[in-house]
N, C-alpha and C positions, 0 to 999 in steps of 0.2 A: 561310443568308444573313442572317437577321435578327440573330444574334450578332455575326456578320461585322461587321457596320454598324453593332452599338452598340460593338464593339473599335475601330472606326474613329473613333467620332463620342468615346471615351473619349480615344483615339491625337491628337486635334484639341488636345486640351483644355492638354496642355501645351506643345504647338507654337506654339498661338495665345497665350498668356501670356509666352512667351520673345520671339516675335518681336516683340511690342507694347510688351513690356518694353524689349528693345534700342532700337527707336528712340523711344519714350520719352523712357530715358537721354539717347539723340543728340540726341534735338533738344533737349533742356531742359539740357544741358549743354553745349552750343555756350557760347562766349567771346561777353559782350556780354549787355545789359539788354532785354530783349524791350519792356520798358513804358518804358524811355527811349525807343528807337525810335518810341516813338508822337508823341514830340515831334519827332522832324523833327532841324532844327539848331539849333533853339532851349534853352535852358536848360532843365531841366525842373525847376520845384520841391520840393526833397526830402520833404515832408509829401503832395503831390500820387503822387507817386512809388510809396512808401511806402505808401497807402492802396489802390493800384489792384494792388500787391502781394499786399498783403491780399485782396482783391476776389476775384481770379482762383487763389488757394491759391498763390502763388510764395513767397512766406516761409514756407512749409513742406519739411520736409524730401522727398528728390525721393522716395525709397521712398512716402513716405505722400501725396505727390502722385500717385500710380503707383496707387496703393490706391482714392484719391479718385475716380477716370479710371474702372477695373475697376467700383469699385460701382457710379457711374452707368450703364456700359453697360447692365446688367441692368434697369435702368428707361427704357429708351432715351435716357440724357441724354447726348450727346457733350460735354457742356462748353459754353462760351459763348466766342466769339471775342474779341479785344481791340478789335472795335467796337461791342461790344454785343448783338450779333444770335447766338442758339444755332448753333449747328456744326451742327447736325440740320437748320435750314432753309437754311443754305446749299449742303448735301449736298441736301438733297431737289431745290433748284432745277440743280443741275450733275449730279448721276448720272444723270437721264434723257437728256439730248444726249449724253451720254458711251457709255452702257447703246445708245442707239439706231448711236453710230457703229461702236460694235465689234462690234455685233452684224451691220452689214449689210458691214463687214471680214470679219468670222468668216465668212460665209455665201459672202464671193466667193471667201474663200480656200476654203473647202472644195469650194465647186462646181469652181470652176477650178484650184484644183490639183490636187486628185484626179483628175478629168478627164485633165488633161492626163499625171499620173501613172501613171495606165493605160493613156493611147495610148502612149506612150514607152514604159513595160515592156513593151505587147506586139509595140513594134516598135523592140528593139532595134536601133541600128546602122543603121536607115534613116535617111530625110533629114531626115526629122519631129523625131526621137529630135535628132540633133547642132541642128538649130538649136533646139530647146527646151530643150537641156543649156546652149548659148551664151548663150541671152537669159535664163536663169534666175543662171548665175554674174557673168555682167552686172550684174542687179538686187540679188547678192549682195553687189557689188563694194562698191555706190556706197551713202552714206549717207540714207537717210531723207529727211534734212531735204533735201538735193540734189535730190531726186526730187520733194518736195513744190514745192522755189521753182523747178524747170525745169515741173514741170506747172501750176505758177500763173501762171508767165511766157507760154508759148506757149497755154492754154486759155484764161486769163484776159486776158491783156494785149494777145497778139499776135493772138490769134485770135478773140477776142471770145465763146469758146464758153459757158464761164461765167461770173459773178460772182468777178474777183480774190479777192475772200471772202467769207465766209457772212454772208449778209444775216437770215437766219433760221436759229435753231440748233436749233429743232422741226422743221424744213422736211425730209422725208427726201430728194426730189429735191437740194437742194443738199448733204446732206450724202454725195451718192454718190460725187460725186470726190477727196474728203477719204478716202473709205472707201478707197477702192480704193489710194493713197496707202500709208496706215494698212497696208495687207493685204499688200503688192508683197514686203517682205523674209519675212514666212511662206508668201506663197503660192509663194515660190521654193524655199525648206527644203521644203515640202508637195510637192510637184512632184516633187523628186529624191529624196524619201525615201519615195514613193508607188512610184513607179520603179524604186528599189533592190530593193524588196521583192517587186513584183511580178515581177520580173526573177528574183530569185531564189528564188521558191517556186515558178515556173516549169517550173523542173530538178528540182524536189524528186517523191519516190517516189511520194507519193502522187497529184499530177497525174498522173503517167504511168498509174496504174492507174484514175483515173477516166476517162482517155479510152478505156484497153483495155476500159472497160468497155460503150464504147460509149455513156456519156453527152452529150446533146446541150452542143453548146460554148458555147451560152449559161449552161448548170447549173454547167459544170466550171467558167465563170470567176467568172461571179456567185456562188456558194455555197461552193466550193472551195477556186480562189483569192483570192476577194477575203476573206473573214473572216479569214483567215491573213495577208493582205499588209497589211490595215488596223490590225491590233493598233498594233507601231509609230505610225501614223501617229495615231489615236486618243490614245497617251499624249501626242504632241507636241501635237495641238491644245487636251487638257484643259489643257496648261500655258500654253497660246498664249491663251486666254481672257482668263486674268488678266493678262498681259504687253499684251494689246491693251489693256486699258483703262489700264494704269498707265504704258503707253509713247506713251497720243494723247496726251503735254502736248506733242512737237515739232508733230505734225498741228494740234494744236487754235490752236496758238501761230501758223502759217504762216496757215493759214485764218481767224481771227479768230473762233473758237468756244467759246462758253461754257459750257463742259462740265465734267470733273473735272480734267483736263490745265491748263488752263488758272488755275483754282483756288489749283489747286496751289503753280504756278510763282508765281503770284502774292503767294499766305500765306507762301510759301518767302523771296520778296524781303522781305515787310514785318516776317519773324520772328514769324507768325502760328503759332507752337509749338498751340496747341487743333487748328485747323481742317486741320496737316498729318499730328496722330498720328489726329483723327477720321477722315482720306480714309486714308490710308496703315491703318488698323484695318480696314475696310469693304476696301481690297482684297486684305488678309491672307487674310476670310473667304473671300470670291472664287475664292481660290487655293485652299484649303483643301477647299471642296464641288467643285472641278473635280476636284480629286485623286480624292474619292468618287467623285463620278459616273464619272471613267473608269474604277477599279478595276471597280466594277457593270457598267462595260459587255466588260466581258472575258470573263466568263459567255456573253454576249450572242455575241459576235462569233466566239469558242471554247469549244466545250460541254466539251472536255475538262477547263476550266477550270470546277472546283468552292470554292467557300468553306465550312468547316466552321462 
């Protein structure tokens, strides 16, 4: 196992330089002056210009700006944004509202669609099964952001149940209906690919000879079938981690949350190149240790499952 895990953590190494490399390149090579942009529409003076060039490493070639990026990581320096303020304190102050909404997204979708996952595989074809297959391709259907402004509209507006939007971005009570939001198009994937699997390890040989063996049917689902029917569903969530936090900038953006989402779209509009490869690095890594930890939990869930 322990070899396992240093071939993995070595297998990181060039993953995470490619990908930080490419958008990098992307964002520093977009068309347009990032440090004129600071000016507005106003003229900006060429020695003024010029100097803040300098400041920020942009008259340098982009490889060895690239180079610049990589050594500070290592001393946790993200750069310094183009209003002066390090990339590091503005990450510190938006990952946590971010860290706290997808985490209580992550948690709904796992309870509740696994849940619902299993009642529907074990009752195929019943009544339960067809209307949780219909409101799940429903919620497939329809976009995100749709779902966020009809639930803002009739909880918030119409119905007076919530706060239109987040008055507090610490606040975990208000950030629960942003969550659930946030959660609706995975807990729908979770649901029917909990379903599938459970549905079809069902029929498989080996159920049939744990229940000839007269095992109690709490054992044979709980230990039997479910390690088997959850592999699946485990790889999709370890990826589903990283995609919640990199995908609340629609959530964060509807709800008025200040988080990593929101950040984001923000540095994105003003051409804030520093503070979009610092968030966009940070949730490389994200992806990267979800990858490990699900491989690790394969062992876990299937003992047949050995790492040399």
């Amino acid at each position: 196992m322990g070899r396992f895990v240093a071939r993995r953590l070595l297998q990181m190494i060039p993953v995470f330089i490619g990908t930080t490399l490419l958008i990098f390149l992307m964002v520093y090579s977009l068309p347009g002056d990032p440090v004129k942009s600071l000016f507005g529409p106003k003229a900006a003076d060429p020695a003024t210009v010029e100097r803040l060039r300098h400041q920020y490493g942009l008259d340098k070639p982009l490889l060895e700006q690239y180079w610049n990026y990589i050594s500070g990581l290592f001393k946790g320096d993200f750069g310094q944004s183009f209003t002066g303020r390090p990339v590091a304190d503005l990450m510190a102050e938006a990952f946590p509202v971010t860290i706290r909404l997808a985490l209580l997204a992550f948690g709904f979708e796992v309870i509740v669609g696994v849940a619902l996952g299993i009642l529907t595989g074990l009752k195929r074809g019943k009544f339960l099964d067809q209307i949780v297959l219909v409101l799940t391709l429903v919620v497939i259907s329809i976009p995100v952001f749709v779902i966020g402004y009809v639930t803002q509209f009739l909880l918030g507006l119409k119905w007076k149940v919530i706060t239109p939007t987040v008055q507090d971005s610490m606040n975990i009570g208000q950030l629960m209906v942003p969550a659930i939001v946030l959660a609706a198009l995975s807990l729908a994937y979770v649901t029917r690919l909990t379903r599938t699997t459970v549905g079809e390890n069902l029929r498989a040989d080996y159920m049939r000879t744990a229940v000839a063996k007269g095992l109690p049917r709490k054992r044979v689902i709980g230990v039997h079938l479910m390690r088997n029917s959850l592999i699946p569903v485990v790889t999709f969530l370890g990826t589903d981690l990283g995609m919640l936090m990199g995908g609340a900038i629609v959530t964060e953006g509807i709800f008025n949350i200040q988080g990593v989402g929101n950040t984001l779209f923000r540095s994105i509009q003003t051409s804030e190149g520093p503070t979009v490869v610092g968030i966009v690095t940070v949730l490389v890594l994200v992806y990267l240790v979800s990858s490990l930890v699900v491989d690790l939990l394969y062992a876990v869930l299937d003992p047949r499952i050995r790492y040399a």
